[in-house]
Structures are given as C-alpha cells and as structure tokens.
PDB file of N, CA, C and O in Angstrom:
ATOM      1  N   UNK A   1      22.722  50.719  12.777  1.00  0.00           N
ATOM      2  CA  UNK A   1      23.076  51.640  11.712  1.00  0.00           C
ATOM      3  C   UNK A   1      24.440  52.278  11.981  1.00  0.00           C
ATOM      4  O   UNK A   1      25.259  52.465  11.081  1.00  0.00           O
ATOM      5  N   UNK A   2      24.623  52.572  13.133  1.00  0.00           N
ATOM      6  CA  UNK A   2      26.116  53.341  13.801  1.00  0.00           C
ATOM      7  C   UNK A   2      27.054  52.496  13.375  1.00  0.00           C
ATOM      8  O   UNK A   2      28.045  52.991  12.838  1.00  0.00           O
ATOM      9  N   UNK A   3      26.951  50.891  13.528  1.00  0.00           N
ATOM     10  CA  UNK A   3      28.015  50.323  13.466  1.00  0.00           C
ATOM     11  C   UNK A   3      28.120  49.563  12.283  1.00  0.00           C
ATOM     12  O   UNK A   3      28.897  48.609  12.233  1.00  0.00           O
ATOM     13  N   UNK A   4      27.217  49.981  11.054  1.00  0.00           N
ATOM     14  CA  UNK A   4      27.875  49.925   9.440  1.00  0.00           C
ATOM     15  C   UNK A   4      28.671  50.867   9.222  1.00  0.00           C
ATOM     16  O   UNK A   4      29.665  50.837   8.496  1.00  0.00           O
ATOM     17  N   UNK A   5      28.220  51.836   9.908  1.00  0.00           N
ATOM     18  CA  UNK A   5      29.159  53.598   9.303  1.00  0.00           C
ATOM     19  C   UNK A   5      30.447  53.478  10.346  1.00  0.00           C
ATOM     20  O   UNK A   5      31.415  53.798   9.655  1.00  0.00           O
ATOM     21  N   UNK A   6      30.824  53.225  11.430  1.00  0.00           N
ATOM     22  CA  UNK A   6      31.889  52.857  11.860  1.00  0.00           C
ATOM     23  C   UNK A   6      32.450  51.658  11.208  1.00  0.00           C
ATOM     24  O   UNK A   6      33.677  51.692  11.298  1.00  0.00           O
ATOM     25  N   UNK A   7      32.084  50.759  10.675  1.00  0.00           N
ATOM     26  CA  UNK A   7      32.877  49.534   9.652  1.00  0.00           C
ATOM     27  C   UNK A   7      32.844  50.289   8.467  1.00  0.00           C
ATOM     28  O   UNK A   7      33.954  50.198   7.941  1.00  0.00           O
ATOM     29  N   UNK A   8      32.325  50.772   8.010  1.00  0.00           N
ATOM     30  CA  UNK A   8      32.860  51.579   6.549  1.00  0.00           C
ATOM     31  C   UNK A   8      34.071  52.714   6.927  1.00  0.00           C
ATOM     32  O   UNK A   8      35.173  52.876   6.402  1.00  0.00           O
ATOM     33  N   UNK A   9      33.443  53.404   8.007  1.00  0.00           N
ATOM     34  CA  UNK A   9      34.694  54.233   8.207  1.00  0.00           C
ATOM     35  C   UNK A   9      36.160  53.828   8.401  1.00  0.00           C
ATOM     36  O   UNK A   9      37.172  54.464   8.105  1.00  0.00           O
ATOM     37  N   UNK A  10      36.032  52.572   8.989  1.00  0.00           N
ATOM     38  CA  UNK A  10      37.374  51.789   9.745  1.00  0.00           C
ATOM     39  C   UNK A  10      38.239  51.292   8.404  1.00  0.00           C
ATOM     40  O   UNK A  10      39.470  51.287   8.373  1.00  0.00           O
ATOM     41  N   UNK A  11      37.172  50.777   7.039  1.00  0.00           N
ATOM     42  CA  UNK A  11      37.560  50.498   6.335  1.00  0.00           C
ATOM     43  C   UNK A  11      38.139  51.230   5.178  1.00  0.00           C
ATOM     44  O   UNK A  11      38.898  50.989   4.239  1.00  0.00           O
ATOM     45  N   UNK A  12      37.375  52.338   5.702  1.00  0.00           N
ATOM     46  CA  UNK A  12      37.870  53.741   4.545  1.00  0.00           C
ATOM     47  C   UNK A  12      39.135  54.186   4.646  1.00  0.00           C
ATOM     48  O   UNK A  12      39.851  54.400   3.668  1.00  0.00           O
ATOM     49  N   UNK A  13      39.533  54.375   6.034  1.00  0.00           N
ATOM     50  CA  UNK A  13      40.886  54.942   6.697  1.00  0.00           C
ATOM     51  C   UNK A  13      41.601  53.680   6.456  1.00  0.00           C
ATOM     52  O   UNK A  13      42.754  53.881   6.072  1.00  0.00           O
ATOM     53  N   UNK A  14      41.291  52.501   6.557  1.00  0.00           N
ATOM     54  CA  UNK A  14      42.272  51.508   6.199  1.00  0.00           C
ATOM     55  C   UNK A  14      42.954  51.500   4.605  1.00  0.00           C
ATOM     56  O   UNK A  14      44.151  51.541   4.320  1.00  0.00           O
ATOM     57  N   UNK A  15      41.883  51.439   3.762  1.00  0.00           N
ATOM     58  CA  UNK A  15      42.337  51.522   2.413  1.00  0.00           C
ATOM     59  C   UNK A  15      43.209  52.790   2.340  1.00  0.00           C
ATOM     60  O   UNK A  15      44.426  52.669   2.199  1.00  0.00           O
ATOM     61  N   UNK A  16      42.504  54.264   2.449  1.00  0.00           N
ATOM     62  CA  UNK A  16      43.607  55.058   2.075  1.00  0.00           C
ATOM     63  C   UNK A  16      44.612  55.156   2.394  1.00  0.00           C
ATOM     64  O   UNK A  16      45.543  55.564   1.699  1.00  0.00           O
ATOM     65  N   UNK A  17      44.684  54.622   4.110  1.00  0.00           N
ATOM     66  CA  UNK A  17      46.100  54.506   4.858  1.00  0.00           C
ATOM     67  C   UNK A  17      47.042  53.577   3.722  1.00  0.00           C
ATOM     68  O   UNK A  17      48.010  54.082   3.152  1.00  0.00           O
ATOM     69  N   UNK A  18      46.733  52.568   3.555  1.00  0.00           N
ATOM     70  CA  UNK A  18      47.442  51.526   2.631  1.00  0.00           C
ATOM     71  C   UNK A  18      48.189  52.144   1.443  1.00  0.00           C
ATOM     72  O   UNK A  18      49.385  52.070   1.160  1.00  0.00           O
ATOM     73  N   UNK A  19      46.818  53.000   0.594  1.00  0.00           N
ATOM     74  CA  UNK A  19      47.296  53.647  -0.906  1.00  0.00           C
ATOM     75  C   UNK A  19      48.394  54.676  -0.262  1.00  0.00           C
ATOM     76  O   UNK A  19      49.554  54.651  -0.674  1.00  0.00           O
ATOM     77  N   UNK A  20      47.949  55.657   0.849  1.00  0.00           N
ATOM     78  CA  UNK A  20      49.273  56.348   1.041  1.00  0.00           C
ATOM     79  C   UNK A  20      50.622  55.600   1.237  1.00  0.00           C
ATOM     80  O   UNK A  20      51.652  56.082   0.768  1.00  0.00           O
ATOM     81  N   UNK A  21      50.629  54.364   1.961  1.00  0.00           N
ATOM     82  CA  UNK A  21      51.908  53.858   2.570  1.00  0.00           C
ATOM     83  C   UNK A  21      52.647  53.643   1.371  1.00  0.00           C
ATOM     84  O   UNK A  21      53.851  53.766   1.147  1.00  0.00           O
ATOM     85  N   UNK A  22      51.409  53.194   0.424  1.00  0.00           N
ATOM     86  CA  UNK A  22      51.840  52.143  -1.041  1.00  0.00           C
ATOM     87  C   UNK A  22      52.655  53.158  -2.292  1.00  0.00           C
ATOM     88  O   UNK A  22      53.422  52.723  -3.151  1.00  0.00           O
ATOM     89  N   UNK A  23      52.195  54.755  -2.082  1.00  0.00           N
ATOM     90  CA  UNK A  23      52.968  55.408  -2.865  1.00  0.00           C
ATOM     91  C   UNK A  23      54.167  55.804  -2.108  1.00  0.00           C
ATOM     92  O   UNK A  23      55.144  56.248  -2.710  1.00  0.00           O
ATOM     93  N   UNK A  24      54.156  55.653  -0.636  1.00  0.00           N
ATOM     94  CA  UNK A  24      55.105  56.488   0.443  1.00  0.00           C
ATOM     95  C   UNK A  24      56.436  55.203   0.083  1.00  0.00           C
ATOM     96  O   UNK A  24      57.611  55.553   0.189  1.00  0.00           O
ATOM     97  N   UNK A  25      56.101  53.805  -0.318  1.00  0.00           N
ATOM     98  CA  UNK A  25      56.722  53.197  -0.368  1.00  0.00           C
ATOM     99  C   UNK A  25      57.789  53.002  -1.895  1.00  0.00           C
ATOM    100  O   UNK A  25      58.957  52.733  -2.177  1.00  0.00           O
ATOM    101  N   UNK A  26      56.728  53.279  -2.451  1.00  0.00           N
ATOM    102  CA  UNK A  26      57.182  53.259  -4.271  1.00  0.00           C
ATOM    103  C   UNK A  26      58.085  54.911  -4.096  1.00  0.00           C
ATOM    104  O   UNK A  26      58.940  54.531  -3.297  1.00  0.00           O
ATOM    105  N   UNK A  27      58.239  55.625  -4.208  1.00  0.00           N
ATOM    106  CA  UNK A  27      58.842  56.858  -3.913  1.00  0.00           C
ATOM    107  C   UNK A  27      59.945  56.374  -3.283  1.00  0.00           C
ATOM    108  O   UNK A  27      61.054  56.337  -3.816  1.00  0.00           O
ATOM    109  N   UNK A  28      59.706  55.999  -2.173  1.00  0.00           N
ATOM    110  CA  UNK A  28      61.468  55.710  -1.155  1.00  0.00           C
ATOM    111  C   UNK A  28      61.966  54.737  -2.253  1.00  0.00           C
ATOM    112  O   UNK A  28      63.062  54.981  -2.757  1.00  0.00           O
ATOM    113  N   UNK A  29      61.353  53.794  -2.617  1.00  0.00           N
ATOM    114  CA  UNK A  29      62.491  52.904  -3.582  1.00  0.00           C
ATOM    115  C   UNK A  29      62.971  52.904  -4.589  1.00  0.00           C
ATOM    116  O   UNK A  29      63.920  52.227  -4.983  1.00  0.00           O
ATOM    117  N   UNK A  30      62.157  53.933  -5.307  1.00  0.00           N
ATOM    118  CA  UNK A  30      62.629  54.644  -6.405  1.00  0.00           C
ATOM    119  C   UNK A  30      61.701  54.350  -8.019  1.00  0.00           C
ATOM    120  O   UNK A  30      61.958  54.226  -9.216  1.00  0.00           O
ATOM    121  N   UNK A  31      60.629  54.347  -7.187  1.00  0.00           N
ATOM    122  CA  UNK A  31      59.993  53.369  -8.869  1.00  0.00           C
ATOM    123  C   UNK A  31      59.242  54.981  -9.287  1.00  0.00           C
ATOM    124  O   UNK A  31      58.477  54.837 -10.241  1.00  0.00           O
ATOM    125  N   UNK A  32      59.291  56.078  -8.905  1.00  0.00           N
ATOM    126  CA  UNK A  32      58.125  57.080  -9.337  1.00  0.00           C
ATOM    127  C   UNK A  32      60.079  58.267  -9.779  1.00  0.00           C
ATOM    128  O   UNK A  32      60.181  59.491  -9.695  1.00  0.00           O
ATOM    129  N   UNK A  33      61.217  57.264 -10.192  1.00  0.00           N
ATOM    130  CA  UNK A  33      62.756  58.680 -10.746  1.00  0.00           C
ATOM    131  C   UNK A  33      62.208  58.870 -11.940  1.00  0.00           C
ATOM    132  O   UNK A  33      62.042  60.036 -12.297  1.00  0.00           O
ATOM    133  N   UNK A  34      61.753  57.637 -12.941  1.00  0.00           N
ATOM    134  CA  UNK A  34      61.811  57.819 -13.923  1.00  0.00           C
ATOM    135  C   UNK A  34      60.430  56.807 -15.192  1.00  0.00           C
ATOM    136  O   UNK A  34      60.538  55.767 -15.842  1.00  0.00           O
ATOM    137  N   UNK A  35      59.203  57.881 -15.001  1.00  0.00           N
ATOM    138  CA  UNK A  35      58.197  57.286 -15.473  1.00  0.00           C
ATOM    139  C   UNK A  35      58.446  57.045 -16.983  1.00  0.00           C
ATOM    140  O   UNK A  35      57.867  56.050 -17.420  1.00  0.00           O
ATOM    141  N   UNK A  36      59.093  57.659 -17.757  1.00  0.00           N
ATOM    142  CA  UNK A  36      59.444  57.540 -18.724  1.00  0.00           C
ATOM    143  C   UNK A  36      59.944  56.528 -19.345  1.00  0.00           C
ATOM    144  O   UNK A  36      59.614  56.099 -20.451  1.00  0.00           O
ATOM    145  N   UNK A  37      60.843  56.091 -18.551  1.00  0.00           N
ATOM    146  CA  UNK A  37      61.658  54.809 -19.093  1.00  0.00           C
ATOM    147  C   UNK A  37      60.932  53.152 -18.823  1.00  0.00           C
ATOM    148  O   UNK A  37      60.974  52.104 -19.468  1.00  0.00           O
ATOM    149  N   UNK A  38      60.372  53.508 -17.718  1.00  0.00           N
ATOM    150  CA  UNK A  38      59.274  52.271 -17.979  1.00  0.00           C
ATOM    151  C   UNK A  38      58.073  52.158 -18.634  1.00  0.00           C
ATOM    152  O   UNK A  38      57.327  51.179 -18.591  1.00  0.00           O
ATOM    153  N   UNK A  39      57.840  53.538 -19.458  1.00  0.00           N
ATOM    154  CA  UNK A  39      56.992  53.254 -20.584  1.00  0.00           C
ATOM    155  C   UNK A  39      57.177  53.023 -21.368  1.00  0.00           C
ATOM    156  O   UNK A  39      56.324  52.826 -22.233  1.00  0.00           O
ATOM    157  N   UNK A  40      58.572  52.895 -21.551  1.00  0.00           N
ATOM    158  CA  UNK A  40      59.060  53.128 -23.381  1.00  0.00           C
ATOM    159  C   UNK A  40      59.395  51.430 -23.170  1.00  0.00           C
ATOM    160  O   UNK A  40      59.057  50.704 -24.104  1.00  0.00           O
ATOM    161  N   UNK A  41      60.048  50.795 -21.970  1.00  0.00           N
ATOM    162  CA  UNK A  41      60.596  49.545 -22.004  1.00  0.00           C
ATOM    163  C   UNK A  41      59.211  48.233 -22.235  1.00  0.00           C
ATOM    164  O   UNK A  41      59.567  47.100 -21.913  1.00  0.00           O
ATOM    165  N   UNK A  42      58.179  48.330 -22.597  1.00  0.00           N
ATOM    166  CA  UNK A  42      57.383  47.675 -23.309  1.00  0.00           C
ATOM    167  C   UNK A  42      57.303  47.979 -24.380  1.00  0.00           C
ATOM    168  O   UNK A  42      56.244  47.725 -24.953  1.00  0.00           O
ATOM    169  N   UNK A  43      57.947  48.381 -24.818  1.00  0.00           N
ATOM    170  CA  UNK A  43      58.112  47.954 -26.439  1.00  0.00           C
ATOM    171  C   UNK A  43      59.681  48.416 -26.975  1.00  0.00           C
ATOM    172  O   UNK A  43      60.464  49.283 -26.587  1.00  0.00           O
ATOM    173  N   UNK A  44      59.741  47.169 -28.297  1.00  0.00           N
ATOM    174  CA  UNK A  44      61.241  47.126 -28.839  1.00  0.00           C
ATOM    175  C   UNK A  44      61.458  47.583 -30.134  1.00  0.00           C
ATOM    176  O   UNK A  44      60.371  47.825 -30.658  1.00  0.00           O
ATOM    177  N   UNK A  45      62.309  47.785 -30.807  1.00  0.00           N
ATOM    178  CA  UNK A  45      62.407  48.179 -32.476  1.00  0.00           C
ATOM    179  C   UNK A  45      62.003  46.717 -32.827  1.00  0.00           C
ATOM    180  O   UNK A  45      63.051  46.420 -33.402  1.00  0.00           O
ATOM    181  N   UNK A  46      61.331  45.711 -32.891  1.00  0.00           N
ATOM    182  CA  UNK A  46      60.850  44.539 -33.188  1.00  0.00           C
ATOM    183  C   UNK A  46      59.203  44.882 -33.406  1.00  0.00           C
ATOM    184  O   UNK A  46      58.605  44.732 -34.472  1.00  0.00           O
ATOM    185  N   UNK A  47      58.678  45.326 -32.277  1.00  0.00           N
ATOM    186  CA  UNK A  47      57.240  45.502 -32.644  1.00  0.00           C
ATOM    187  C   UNK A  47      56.753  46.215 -33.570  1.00  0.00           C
ATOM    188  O   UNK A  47      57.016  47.417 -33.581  1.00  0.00           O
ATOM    189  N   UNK A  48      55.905  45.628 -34.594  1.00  0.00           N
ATOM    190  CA  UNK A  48      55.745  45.828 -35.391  1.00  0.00           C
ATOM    191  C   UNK A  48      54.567  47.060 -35.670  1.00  0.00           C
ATOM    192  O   UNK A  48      53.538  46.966 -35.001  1.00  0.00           O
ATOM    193  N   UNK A  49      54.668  48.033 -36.486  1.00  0.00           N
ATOM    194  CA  UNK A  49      53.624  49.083 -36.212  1.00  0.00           C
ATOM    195  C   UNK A  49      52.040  48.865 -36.992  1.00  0.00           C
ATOM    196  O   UNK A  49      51.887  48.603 -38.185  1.00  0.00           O
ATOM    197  N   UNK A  50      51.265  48.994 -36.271  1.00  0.00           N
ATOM    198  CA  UNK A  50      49.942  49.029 -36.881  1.00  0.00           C
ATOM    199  C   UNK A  50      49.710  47.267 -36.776  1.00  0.00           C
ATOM    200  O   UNK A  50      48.717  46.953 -37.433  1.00  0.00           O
ATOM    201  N   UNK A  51      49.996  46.759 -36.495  1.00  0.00           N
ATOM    202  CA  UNK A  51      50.037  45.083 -36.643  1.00  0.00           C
ATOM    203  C   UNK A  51      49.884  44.395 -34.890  1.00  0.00           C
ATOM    204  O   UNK A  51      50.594  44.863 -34.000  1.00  0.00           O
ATOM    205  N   UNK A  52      49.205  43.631 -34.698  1.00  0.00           N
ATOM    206  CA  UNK A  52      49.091  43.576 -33.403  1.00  0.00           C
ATOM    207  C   UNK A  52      49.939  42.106 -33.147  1.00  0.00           C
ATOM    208  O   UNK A  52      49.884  41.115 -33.875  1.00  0.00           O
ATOM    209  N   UNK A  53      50.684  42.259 -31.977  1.00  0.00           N
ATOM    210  CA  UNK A  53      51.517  41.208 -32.097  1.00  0.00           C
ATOM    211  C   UNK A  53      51.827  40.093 -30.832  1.00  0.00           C
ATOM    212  O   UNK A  53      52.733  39.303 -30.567  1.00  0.00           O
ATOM    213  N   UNK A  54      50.340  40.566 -30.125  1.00  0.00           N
ATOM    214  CA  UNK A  54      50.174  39.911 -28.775  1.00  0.00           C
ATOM    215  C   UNK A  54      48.275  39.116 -28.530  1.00  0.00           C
ATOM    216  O   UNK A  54      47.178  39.479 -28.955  1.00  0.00           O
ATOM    217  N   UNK A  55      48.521  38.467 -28.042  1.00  0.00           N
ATOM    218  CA  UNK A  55      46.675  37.916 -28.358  1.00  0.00           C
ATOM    219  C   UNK A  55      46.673  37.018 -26.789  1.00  0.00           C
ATOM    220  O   UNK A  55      47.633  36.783 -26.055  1.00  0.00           O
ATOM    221  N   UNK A  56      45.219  36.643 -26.620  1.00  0.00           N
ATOM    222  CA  UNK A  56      44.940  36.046 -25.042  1.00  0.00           C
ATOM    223  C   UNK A  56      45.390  34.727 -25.716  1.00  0.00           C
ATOM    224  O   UNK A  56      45.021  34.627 -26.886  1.00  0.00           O
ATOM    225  N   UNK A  57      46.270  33.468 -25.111  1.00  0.00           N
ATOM    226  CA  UNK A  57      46.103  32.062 -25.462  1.00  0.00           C
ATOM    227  C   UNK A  57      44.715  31.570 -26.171  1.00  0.00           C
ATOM    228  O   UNK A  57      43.526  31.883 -26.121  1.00  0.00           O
ATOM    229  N   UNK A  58      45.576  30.575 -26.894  1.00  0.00           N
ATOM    230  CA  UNK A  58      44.357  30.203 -27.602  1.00  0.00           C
ATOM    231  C   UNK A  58      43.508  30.793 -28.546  1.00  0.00           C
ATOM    232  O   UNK A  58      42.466  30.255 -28.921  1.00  0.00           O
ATOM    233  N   UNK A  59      43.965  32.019 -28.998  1.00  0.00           N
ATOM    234  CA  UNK A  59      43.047  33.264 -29.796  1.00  0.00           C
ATOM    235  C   UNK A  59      43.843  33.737 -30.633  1.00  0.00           C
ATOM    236  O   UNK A  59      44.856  34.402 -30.414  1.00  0.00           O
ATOM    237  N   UNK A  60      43.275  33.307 -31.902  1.00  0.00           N
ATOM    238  CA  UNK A  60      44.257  33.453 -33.066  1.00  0.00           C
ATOM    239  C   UNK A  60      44.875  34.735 -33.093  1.00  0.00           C
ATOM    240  O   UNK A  60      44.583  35.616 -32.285  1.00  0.00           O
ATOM    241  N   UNK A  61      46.085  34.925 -34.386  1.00  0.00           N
ATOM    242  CA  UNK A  61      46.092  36.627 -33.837  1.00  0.00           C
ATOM    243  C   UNK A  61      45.174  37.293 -35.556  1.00  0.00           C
ATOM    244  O   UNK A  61      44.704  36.867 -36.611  1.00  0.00           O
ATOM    245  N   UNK A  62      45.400  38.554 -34.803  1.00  0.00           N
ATOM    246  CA  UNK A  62      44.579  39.118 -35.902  1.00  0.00           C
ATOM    247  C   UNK A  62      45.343  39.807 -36.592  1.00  0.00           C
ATOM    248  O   UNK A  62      46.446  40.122 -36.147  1.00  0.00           O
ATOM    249  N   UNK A  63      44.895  40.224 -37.923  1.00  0.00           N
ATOM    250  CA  UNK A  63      45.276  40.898 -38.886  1.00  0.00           C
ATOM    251  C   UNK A  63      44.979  42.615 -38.764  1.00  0.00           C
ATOM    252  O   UNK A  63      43.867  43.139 -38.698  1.00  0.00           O
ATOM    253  N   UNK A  64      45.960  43.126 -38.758  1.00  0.00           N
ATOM    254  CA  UNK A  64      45.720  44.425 -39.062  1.00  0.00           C
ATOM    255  C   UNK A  64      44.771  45.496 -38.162  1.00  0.00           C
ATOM    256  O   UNK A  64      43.647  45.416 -38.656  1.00  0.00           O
ATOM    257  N   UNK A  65      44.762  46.051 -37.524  1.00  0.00           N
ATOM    258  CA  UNK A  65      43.818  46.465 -36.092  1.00  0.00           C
ATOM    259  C   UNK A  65      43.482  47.372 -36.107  1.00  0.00           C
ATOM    260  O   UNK A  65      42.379  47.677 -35.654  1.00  0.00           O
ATOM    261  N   UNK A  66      44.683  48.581 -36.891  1.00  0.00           N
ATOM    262  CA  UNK A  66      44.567  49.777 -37.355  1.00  0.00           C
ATOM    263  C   UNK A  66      45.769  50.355 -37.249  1.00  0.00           C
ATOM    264  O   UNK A  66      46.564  49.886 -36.435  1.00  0.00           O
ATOM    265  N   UNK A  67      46.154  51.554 -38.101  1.00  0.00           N
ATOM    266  CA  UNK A  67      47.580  52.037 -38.667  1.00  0.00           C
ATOM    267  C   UNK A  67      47.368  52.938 -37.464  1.00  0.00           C
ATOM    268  O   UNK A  67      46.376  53.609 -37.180  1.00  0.00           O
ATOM    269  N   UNK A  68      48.667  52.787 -36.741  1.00  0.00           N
ATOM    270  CA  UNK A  68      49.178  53.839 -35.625  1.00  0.00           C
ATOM    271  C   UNK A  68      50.210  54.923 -36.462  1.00  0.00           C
ATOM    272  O   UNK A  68      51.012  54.431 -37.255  1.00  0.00           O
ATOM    273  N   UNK A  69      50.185  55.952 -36.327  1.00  0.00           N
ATOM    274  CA  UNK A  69      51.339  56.845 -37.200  1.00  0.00           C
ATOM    275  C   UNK A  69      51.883  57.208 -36.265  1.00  0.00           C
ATOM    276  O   UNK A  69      51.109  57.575 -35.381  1.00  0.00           O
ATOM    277  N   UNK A  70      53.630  57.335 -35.875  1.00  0.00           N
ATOM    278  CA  UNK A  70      54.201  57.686 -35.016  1.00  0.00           C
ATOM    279  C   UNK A  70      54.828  58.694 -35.578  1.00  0.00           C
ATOM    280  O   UNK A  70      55.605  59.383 -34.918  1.00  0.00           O
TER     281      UNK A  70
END
C-alpha cells in the first residue's frame, strides 16, 4: 500500500514540476506579452459571421449554426 502512495506521490511532484517548468518556460519566451493578439489571429475579415466555415474531413459543411451578434 506504501508503495502505490509513494508512486502516486513521485508522480504527482513530477507532473506539477513539469506544468510549473512548462509555464516558467512559456513566460521566459514570451508567449504569455500578449494574450490578446493570439486570440484575435484566428480569425480574418473573411470569416464569415453566423455561418460556420470549418468542418472535420469528410463532413459536409453545414448551414447556418446560429447568428453570433458582434
């Protein structure tokens, strides 16, 4: 029993160690200056509003999905 809870523990401190390194890393390189601008850069004055204009392969697209009002 000791040594599931020491493998969970080992594994617990491993993951969070990771998620910390993983934001410690995104920060130094600069991906957390400007959240803004990589939200807006998925989408263009092309996409069309209320109209869906992306679908999985192979899957027709659909009509009309619902009116977004911006």
């Amino acid at each position: 029993m000791t040594l599931y809870l020491i493998i969970i523990l080992v594994f617990t401190i491993l993951l969070g160690g990771s998620g910390v390194w993983a934001l410690y890393w995104a920060v130094k390189n600069g991906q957390m200056t400007s959240l803004e601008n990589g939200a807006k850069s998925i989408f263009n004055d092309d996409e069309p509003l209320g109209q869906m204009s992306d679908c999985f392969p192979g899957e027709p697209k659909r009509k009309n999905v619902g009116i977004i009002k911006g």
